[in-house]
Each structure stands twice: as structure tokens, then as C-alpha cells.
C-alpha positions in Angstrom: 238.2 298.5 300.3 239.5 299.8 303.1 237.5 297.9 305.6 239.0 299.7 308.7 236.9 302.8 307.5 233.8 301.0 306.7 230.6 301.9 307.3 227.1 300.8 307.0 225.3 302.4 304.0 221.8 301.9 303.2 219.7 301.7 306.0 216.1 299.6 305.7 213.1 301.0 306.2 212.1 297.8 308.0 212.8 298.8 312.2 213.1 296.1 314.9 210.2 296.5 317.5 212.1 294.0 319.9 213.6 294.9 323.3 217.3 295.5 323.8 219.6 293.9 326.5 220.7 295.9 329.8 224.0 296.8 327.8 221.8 297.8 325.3 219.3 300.0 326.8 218.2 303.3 325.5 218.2 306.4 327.4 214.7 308.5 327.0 214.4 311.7 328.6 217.0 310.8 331.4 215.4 307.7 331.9 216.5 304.0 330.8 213.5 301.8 330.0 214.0 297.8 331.1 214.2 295.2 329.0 213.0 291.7 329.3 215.8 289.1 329.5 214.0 286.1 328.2 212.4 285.4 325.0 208.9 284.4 324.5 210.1 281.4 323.2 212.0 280.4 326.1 215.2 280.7 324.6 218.1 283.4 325.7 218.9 286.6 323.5 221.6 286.5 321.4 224.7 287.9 323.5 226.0 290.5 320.8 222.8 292.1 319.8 220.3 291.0 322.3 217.6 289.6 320.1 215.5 286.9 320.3 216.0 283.9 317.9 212.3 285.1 316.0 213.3 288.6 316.4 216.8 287.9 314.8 215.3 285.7 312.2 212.6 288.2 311.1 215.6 290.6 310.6 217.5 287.9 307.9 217.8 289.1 304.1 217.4 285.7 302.8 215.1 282.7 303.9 217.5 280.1 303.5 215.6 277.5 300.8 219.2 276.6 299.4 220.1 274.9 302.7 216.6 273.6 304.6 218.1 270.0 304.1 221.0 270.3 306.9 222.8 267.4 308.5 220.7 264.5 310.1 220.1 265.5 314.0 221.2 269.0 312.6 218.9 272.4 312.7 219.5 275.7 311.5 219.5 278.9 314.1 220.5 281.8 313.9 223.9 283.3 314.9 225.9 286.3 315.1 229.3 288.3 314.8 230.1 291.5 316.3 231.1 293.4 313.4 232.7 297.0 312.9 231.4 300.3 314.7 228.9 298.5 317.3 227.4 296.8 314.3 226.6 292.8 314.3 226.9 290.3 311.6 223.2 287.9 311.5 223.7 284.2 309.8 221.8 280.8 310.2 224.2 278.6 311.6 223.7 274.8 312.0 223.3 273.5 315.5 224.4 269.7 316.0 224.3 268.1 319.3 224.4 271.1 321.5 227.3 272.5 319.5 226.3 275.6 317.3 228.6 277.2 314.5 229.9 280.3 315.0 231.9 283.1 313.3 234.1 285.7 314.2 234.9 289.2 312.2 238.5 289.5 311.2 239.6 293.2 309.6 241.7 293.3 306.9 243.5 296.7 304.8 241.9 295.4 301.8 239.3 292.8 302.6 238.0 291.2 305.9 236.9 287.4 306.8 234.0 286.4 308.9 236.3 283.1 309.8 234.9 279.6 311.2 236.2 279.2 314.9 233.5 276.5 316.2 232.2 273.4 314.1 228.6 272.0 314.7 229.9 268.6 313.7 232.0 268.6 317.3 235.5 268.1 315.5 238.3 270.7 316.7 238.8 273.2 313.7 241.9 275.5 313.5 240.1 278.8 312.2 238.9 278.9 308.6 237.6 281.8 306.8 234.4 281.0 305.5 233.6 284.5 304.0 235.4 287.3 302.8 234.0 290.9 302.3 234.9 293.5 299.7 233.7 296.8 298.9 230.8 296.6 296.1 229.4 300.0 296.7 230.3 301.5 293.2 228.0 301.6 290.2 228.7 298.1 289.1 229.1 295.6 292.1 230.0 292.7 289.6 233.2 294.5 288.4 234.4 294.8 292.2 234.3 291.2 292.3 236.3 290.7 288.7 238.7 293.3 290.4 239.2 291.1 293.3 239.6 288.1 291.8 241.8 289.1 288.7 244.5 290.5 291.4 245.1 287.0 292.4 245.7 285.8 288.5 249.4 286.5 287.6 249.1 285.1 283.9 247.6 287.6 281.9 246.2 286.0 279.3 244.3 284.2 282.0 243.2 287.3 283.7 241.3 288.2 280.2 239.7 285.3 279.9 238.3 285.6 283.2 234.8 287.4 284.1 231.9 287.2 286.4 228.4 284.8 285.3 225.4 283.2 287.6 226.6 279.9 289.1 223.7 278.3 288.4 223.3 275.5 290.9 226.7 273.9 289.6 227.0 273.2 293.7 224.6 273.7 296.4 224.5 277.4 296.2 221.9 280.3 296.7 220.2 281.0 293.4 221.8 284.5 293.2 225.3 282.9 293.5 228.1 284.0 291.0 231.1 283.2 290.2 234.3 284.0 288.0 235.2 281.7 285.4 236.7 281.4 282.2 234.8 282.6 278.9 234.2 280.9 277.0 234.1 278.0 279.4 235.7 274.3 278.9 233.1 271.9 277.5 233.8 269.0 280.5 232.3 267.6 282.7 235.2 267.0 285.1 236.4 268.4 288.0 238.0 271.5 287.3 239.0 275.0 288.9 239.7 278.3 287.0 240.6 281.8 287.9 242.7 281.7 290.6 241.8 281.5 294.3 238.7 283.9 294.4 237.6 281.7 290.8 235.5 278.7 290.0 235.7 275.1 291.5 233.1 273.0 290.8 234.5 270.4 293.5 234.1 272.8 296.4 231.1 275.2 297.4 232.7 278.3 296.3 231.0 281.5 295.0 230.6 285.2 294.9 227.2 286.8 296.3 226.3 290.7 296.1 224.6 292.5 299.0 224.5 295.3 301.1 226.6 296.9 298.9 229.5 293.8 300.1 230.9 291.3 297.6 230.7 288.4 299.5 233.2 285.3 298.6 232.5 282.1 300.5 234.1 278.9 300.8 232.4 276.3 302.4 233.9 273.0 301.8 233.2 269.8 300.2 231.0 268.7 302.9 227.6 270.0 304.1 227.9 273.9 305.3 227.8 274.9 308.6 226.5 278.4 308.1 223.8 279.6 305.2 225.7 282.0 303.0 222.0 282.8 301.8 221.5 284.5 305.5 224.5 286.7 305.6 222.9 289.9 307.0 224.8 292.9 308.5 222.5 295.4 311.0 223.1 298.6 312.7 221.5 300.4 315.3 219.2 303.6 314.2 219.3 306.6 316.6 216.2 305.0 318.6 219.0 301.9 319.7 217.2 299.5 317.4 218.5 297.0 315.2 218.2 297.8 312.1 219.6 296.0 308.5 222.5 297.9 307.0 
């Protein structure tokens, strides 16, 4: 893909009935209605897309079950990523001692990262991609991600043996997690890796997810994640100025 030319796809039925920010405000007949600046909560708006932390959550395709156990003195919010053509990237991020997890979009020619530039767990972090984004928009969204991952494989004989299958809760992982592996597959139960560097590792938390019409491929480490890869959740604004999913 091309992610320089991207562009939101599908829109959702479901419309935001929240308020925008001043930046954000629509104009109606030559007129801009006001927005309120606080949440009923008591909370600020996010700064990118001007929601409210319910409003934002309400908006999230997944609910997140695969991570509710976070770090102790940890909580899950949610975040966000300015992302291509005014759009905005939604994500529940972990939130440890005042110090939230947060992403920023990277574009690539073939693929783009959402990339790790703040850790909750308040250790300085050079910036790690935590997600990367391919095009998945043709009839068969699992055969974009055996694309992707095959490129990286230079034995062919490998590359054959290679194709995509449910993860199945090998790691903590959303239950529609995927990934590419060898078939058929070793009978151990050691640590092993296969595939090349888009394939399985059952001593990381790597997989593959499908949505929006995006193949998703995240890497979140051996240790707890900071961000829900369950969340992930691109919007867009409809021609009222609302936030709407992509």
C-alpha cells in the first residue's frame, strides 16, 4: 500500500453526538456554534480530536477484555494519533503514575508505524514501532498479510511453508489475533520463531489483526503492553464535522 495516498473507506453508520473543540468548530449558515471545553466528567478533551474520554471510548471498535488485567497502580484510557488527511488514530493506552502511553503516526511508501514515543512505566524509550499498517482492502485481507510477511522470507522453501492461522491465545492476544507460521507446524513446546520478521514468536506478543480494511502487525514486547492492540480504531470526520469510525 501506498500509505501516502490512503484514505478512509467504509464509513460507520454510528455518528458522534459529542461537541467539537474551537479548532474544530463547524460552520452552519455563516455561523460557528461553541463548544464546551470541559467534559462532564471533569476531564479535558483529547487535544487531536476534541473528545471526551466517554465520548472517545464509545467510538472504540473493540472493548478491550484481552487486556482489563493492566499493570498494578496502572489504568487503561484512551489515547490518540493524528493520522493521515485530518483523520485521528483512537487506542486504550495504559496510564501509570501520571505518565500515559502515547503513539505517533509515521508514513511509509509501502507500510506506516503508529510507533511508541512515551512509556507509562516512566523509563526513557528511544521510539519503537508498536504497529504497522498495510493495505487489506482487497477481496481476501488474509492474503495481504501472507504478502507482507513472505517479502521478508528470502529462502523459498520457507516462504511456502509459510501461511496465515488464528493465534489462538499462544500469548496474551485479542481473540481475533493471527499470525503466520509454518504448516504444518513444529510439534514443541519450546521457544521458537518462524517466518521471518512479520512471522510467529511465541516468546514475544506478536500478531496480525484485520480491520478497517488495515492489516495490522503489532509488536508489543515481552512485558505487559502499554497500548490495547484490541482498541486500534481509525475515525474521520463526516461532512457535519463529526467524528466518525473509518
Amino acid at each position: 500500500m501506498n500509505v501516502l495516498a490512503w484514505a478512509p473507506v467504509a464509513a460507520c453508520a454510528i455518528l458522534l453526538s459529542g461537541c467539537l473543540t474551537r479548532a474544530e468548530q463547524t460552520s452552519v449558515g455563516g455561523r460557528v456554534a461553541a463548544a464546551p471545553t470541559s467534559c462532564r466528567s471533569g476531564g479535558g478533551r483529547l487535544p487531536v480530536t476534541g473528545l471526551c474520554q466517554e465520548e472517545a471510548a464509545a467510538l472504540l471498535l473493540g472493548s478491550g477484555e484481552a487486556s482489563e488485567t493492566g499493570a498494578p497502580g496502572c489504568v487503561w484510557m484512551v489515547n490518540e494519533a493524528p493520522f493521515l488527511q485530518g483523520g485521528a488514530l483512537l487506542y486504550r493506552a495504559m496510564r501509570c503514575n501520571g505518565r500515559t502511553a502515547r503513539l505517533e503516526f509515521t508514513p511509509g511508501a509501502r507500510a506506516a508505524t503508529f510507533d511508541l514515543v512515551q512509556s507509562p512505566f516512566g523509563n526513557a524509550i528511544e521510539r519503537e514501532t508498536i504497529a504497522t499498517m498495510f493495505d487489506a482492502s482487497g477481496p481476501d485481507p488474509k492474503q495481504a498479510i501472507l504478502e507482507a510477511a513472505r517479502r521478508q522470507i528470502d529462502d523459498p522453501a520457507e516462504r511456502d511453508r509459510c501461511h496465515v492461522r488464528l493465534l489462538n491465545g499462544d500469548v496474551a492476544s485479542p481473540p481475533d489475533a493471527l499470525v503466520v507460521d509454518e504448516v504444518p507446524m513444529p510439534q514443541s513446546e519450546e521457544v521458537r520463531s518462524a517466518c521471518g520478521e512479520f512471522g510467529y514468536d511465541n516468546g514475544a506478543q506478536t500478531f496480525w489483526r484485520i480491520s478497517q480494511q488495515v492489516a495490522w502487525f503489532f509488536r508489543l514486547g515481552n512485558d505487559t503492553a502499554p497500548v490495547d492492540a484490541g482498541s486500534f480504531t481509525l475515525l474521520r470526520r463526516n461532512q457535519a464535522g463529526q467524528w466518525v469510525r473509518s
